[in-house]
C-alpha positions, 0 to 999 in steps of 0.5 A: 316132635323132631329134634332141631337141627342146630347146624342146619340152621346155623348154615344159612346164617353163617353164609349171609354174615361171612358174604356180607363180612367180606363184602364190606371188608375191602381187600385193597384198603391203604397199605394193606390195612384191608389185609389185616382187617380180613385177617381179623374178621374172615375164615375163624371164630364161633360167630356166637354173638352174630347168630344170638342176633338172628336167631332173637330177631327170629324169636321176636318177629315169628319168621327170619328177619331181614336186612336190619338183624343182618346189619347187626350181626356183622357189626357186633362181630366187627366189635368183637374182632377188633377186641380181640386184635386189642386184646392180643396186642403186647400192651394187653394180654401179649397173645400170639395165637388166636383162632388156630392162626398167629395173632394179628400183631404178629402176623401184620406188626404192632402198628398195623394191629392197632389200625386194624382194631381201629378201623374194624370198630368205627365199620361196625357203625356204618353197618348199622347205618346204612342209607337208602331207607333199607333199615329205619332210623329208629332201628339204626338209633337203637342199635347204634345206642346198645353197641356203643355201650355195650363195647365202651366204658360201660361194657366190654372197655370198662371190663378189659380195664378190671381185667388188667388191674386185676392182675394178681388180686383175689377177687370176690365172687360178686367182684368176679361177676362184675368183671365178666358182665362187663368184658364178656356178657356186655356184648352177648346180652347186645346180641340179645338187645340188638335182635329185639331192637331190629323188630319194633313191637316187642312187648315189655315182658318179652324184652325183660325176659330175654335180658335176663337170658342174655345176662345169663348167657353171657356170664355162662360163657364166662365161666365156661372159658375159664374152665376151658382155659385150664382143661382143654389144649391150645389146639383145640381152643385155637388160642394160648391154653393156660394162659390165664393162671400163668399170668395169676388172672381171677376166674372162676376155676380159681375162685370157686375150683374146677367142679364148681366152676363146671356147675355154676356154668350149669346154674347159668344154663338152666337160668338162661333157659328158664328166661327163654320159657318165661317169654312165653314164645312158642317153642318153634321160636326159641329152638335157635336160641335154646340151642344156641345156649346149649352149645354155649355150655356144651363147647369144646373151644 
């Protein structure tokens, strides 16, 4: 059998999601709020979180997927970006750097950053609206319903919200884990859920197995940032190295030391594929997704 070709796939996708990005982010908003908005969104970042969608709606539905998984797609990475834009601000983590490129507050001013985050979360919904009948009500009420947790009180907010009380603390492994399921593996489990929700059908045991690769995946991802944030330099990451020791921030480099951190995100890896087998999908359906797991571990950035 051949090897899969990742980055082959990944070309497809990618060009649909940043088509369909740009289309729905418009350049000539109010008082250049659109600017902003494309600064955030456009020409930059991984688009994990839109390719774990496609690629689960894939798994699930045998074939690529269609106008509902795109919809997700972009509207997670929407929410994402807009974290970021927030995260960055002053009042947050006071980040000047992001992608390679100065951060949007710095680059459009405070005020505009806020609006910009502001305006890049409420498009997300109407992604997953659309009217016309392109995408069932019972799909759109699903997704609606997974992003909405995933990114409030209960998930990526409630997360960011540890995170800043946080500061200085030494949390306990299970407190740690608490932090991150919430702020980083909330949306990439929505990932997961979204692309099974976009292809109705899916059975019980297929969907409890690809929430326990999401879980996994995303504390992954987790702990792989914190290895990187102290092994790997701001240009390779695109953003401020270092910046989670100097500002006495819990991780796991810090709770566990570089080695264990690196073989924990090791034990999450095997745990995520492991989750991927027990779907009992054929391996053609799960190459993306395996890959895509893989390069979650294996990044650089």
């Amino acid at each position: 059998m051949s090897a899969f070709d990742l980055q082959a796939w990944m070309q497809p996708h990618l060009a649909r999601v940043e088509q369909a990005l740009s289309a729905g982010i418009a350049a000539d908003s109010p008082a250049a709020l659109g600017q902003a908005m494309r600064y955030a969104v456009l020409d930059g970042g991984k688009r994990l979180r839109p390719l774990l969608v496609l690629a689960t709606a894939e798994a699930v539905a045998g074939a690529a997927d269609g106008v509902a998984a795109l919809r997700a797609a972009c509207a997670i990475e929407l929410i994402h970006a807009y974290s970021l834009v927030h995260d960055d601000m002053p009042c947050m983590d006071n980040d000047v750097l992001r992608r390679g490129k100065p951060t949007v507050h710095v680059q459009f001013g405070e005020a505009q950053a806020l609006l910009a985050g502001d305006a890049l979360q409420t498009l997300a919904f109407e992604f997953l609206t659309p009217t016309g009948g392109s995408v069932s009500v019972a799909v759109q009420a699903a997704c609606v319903a997974l992003l909405a947790r995933a990114s409030g009180y209960q998930g990526m907010a409630g997360g960011q919200a540890i995170d800043l009380a946080s500061v200085g603390q030494r949390l306990s492994e299970d407190q740690l884990r608490q932090m991150h399921r919430l702020k980083t593996g909330a949306l990439l489990l929505c990932s997961v859920q979204m692309g099974v929700a976009c292809v109705p059908g899916v059975s019980a045991p297929v969907q409890a197995a690809l929430q326990r690769f999401g879980e996994a995946l995303g504390l992954a991802f987790q702990v792989v940032d914190d290895v990187l944030d102290v092994t790997a330099d701001s240009a390779t990451l695109g953003k401020t190295a270092g910046k989670d020791e100097a500002a006495d921030k819990p991780t796991y480099v810090a709770l566990m030391g570089l080695e264990g951190a690196k073989a924990y995100a090791d034990v999450l890896s095997a745990q995520a594929t492991q989750a991927l087998a027990d779907t009992g999908l054929s391996d053609a359906r799960l190459e993306a997704l395996r890959a895509l797991a893989a390069m979650v571990v294996e990044r650089n950035n």
